[in-house]
C-alpha positions as semicolon CSV with decimal commas, in nm:
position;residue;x (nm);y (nm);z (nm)
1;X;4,199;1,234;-4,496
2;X;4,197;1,573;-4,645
3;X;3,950;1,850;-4,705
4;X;3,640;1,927;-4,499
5;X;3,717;1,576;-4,338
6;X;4,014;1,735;-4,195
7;X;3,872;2,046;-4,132
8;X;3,540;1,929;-3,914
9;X;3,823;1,634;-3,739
10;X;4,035;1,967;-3,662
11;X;3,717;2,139;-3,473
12;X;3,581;1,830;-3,334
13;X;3,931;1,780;-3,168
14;X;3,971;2,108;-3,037
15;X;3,660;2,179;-2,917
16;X;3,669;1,804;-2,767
17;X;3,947;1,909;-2,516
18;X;3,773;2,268;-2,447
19;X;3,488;2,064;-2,286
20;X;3,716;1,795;-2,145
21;X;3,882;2,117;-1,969
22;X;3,555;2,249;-1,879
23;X;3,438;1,962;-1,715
24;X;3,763;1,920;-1,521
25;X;3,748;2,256;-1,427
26;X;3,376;2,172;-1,265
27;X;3,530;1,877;-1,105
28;X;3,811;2,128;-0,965
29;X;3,568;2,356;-0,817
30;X;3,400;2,109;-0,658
31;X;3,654;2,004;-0,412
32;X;3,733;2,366;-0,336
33;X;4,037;2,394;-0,593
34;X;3,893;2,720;-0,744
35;X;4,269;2,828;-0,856
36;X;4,263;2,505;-1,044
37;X;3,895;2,572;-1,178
38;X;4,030;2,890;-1,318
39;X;4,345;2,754;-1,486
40;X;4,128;2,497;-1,635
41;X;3,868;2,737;-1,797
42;X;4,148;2,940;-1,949
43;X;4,274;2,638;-2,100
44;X;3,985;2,569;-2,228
45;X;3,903;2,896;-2,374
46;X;4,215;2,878;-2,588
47;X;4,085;2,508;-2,767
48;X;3,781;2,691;-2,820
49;X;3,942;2,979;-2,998
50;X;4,152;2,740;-3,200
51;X;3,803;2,530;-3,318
52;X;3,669;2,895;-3,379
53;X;3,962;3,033;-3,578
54;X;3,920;2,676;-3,803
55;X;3,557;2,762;-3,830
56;X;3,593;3,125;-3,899
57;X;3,801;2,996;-4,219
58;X;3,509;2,774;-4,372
59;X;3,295;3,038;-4,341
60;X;3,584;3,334;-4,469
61;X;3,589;3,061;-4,780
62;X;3,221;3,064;-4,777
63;X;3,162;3,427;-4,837
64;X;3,427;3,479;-5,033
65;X;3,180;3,278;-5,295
66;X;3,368;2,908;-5,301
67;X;3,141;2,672;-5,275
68;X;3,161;2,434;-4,987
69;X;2,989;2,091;-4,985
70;X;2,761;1,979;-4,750
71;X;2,893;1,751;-4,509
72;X;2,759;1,609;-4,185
73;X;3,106;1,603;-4,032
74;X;3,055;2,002;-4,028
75;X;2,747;1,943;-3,911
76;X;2,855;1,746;-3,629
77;X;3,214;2,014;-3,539
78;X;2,963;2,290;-3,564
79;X;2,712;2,126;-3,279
80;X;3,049;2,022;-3,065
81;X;3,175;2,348;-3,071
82;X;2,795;2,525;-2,940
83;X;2,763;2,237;-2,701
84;X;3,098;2,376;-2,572
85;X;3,029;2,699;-2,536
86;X;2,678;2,643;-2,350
87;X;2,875;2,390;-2,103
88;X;3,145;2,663;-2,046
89;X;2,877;2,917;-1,972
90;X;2,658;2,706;-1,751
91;X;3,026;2,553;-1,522
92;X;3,118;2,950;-1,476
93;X;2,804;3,008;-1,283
94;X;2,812;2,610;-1,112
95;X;3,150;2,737;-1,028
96;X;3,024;3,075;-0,853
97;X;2,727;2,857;-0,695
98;X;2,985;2,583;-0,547
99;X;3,233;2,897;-0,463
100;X;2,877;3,029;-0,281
101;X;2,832;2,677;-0,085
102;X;3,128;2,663;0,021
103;X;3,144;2,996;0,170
104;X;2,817;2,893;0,354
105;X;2,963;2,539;0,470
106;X;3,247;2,746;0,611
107;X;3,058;3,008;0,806
């Protein structure tokens, strides 16, 4: 495998373990472990910014006037890597809201 193969495999990977870190984070905050929910989200961030940086270089290669081929693989990294960021956006606020419950069930 080589090429854009390698390059959408390379984001689909990274951005793969950003949501499987999102989602564990979630799980985390659900049994009260926000320190763990935390350290989880922050791990995630950084396989997000690696499937970014490996984006940002199709796209530097882009511009630059190369001409890239179309390729459903890219396709497919480029979807991962949104559905990633809309999960990490919508577990920060479950997080606040089970941080919020719990603060109620304690009271």
């Amino acid at each position: 495998m080589e090429g854009i193969e390698l390059i959408a495999f390379n984001m689909i990977s990274q951005v793969g373990m950003a949501k499987s870190m999102i989602m564990e984070a979630l799980y985390a905050a659900r049994e009260g472990n926000y320190d763990e929910a935390e350290k989880k989200l922050q791990e995630s961030q950084s396989y997000l910014n690696d499937g970014h940086k490996v984006h940002h270089k199709l796209i530097q290669e882009e511009a630059s006037g190369k001409q890239l081929p179309f390729s459903i693989l890219i396709m497919h990294a480029e979807d991962q890597m949104m559905s990633a960021e809309t999960i990490s956006d919508l577990v920060k606020e479950m997080i606040r809201m089970y941080r919020d419950i719990h603060q109620l069930n304690e009271k």
